[in-house]
N, C-alpha and C positions, 0 to 999 in steps of 0.2 A: 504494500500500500504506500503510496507517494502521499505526502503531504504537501498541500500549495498555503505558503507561508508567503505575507504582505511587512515590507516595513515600514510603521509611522515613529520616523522622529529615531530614539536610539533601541524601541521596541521592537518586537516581529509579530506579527500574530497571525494565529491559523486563521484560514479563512472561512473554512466551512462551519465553523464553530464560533469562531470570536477571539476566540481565546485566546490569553497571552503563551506564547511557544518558548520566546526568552530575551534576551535583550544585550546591549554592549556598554561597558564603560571604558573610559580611554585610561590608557596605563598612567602612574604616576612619571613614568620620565616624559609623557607626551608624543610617544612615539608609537602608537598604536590604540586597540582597543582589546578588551577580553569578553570572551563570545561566554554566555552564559542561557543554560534553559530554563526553564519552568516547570515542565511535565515532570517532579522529581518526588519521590516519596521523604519520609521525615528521614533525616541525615544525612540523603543520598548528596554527593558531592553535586555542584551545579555547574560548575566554568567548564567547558569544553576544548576552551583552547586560546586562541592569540593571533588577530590578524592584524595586518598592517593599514586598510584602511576598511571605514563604516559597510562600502560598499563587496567589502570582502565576506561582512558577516551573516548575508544572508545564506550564501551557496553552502558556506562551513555551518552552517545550523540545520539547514534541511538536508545535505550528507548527514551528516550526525543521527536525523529524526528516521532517514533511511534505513543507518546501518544498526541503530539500535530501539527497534521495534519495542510497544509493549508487549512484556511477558505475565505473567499469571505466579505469581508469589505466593509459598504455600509458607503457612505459619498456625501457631497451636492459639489460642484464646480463649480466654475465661466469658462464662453466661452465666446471668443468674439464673440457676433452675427451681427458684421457690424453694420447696422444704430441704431439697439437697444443697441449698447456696450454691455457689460456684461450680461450675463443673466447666473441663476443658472442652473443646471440641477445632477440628482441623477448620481452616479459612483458607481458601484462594483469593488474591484481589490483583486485582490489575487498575495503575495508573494510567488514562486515556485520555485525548483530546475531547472525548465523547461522553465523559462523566469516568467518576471511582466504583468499579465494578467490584462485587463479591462474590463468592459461590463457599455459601458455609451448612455444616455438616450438621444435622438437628441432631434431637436425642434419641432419635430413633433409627437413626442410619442413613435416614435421606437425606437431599439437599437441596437449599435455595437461594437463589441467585433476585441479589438486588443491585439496579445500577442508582449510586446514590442515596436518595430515600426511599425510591421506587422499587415497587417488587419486581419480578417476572410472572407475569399472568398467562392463563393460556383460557381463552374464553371466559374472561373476565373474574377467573378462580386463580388464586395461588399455586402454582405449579411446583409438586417435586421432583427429584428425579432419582433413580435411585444410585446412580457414579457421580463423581463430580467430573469426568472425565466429559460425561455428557453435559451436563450441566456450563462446563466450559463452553462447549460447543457450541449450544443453540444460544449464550449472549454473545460469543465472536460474531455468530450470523446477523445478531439484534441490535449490536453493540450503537447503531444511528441511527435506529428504528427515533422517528420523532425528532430528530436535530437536523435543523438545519434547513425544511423542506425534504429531507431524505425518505423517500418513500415507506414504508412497514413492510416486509414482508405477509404476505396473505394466508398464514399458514396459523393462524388461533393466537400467537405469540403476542405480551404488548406490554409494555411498563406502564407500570401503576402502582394506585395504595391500596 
């Protein structure tokens, strides 16, 4: 997937979405600028690199958004489950242009997938699934279902609460 990224000013932003993608500040000796993103999770490093002038920083930011695709990030997190307190359970999430997606694991072994605040519905019901393997699958296909003008696929699928 290509992303078409606009710059205003020392910003960039996605176009299909709005969004801020990343932006440049000039070095302290004045001799260039340092390209940095946005699409970054909590402590992910942000500067990607160093060009010599503003109009260098678009191509090296969309290379960058080319070669490093979002991925789907598996990690363990705590739920309140009422009388039990706390219980762990496995999360997927993926950082996107298109919102912060989830795919996490209930207490019963299913899973559901929300982008941002929104569920994944499937005929206007909360959809489980029973892998998260799947569950990945049909938000990659949905992941701009509703952004942008971006068409829905016609197949029951839809974000919502």
């Amino acid at each position: 997937m290509r992303y078409e990224l606009r710059q205003e000013g020392n910003n960039f932003i996605h176009v299909e979405t709005g969004q801020s993608a990343g932006y440049v500040t000039p070095l302290e000796n004045g001799r260039g600028f340092s390209v940095h993103r946005d699409l970054t999770e909590i402590n992910e490093r942000d500067q990607i690199g160093v060009v010599k002038s503003i109009q260098e920083a678009l191509p090296k930011l969309s290379y960058y958004y080319l070669k490093h695709l979002p991925k789907w990030v598996r990690r363990r997190d705590g739920q309140f489950g009422g009388d039990a307190g706390y219980v762990m359970c496995t999360v997927y999430s993926k950082w996107s242009f298109y919102g912060v997606f989830e795919v996490k694991q209930q207490e019963d072994g299913q899973w559901v997938a929300t982008r941002c605040t929104e569920k994944l519905l499937r005929d206007g019901e909360e959809v489980t699934f029973p892998t998260a393997e799947v569950a990945r699958y049909v938000v990659d296909r949905h992941k701009r279902d509703g952004i942008a003008n971006y068409p829905a696929l016609d197949d029951g699928y839809s974000w919502g609460n």
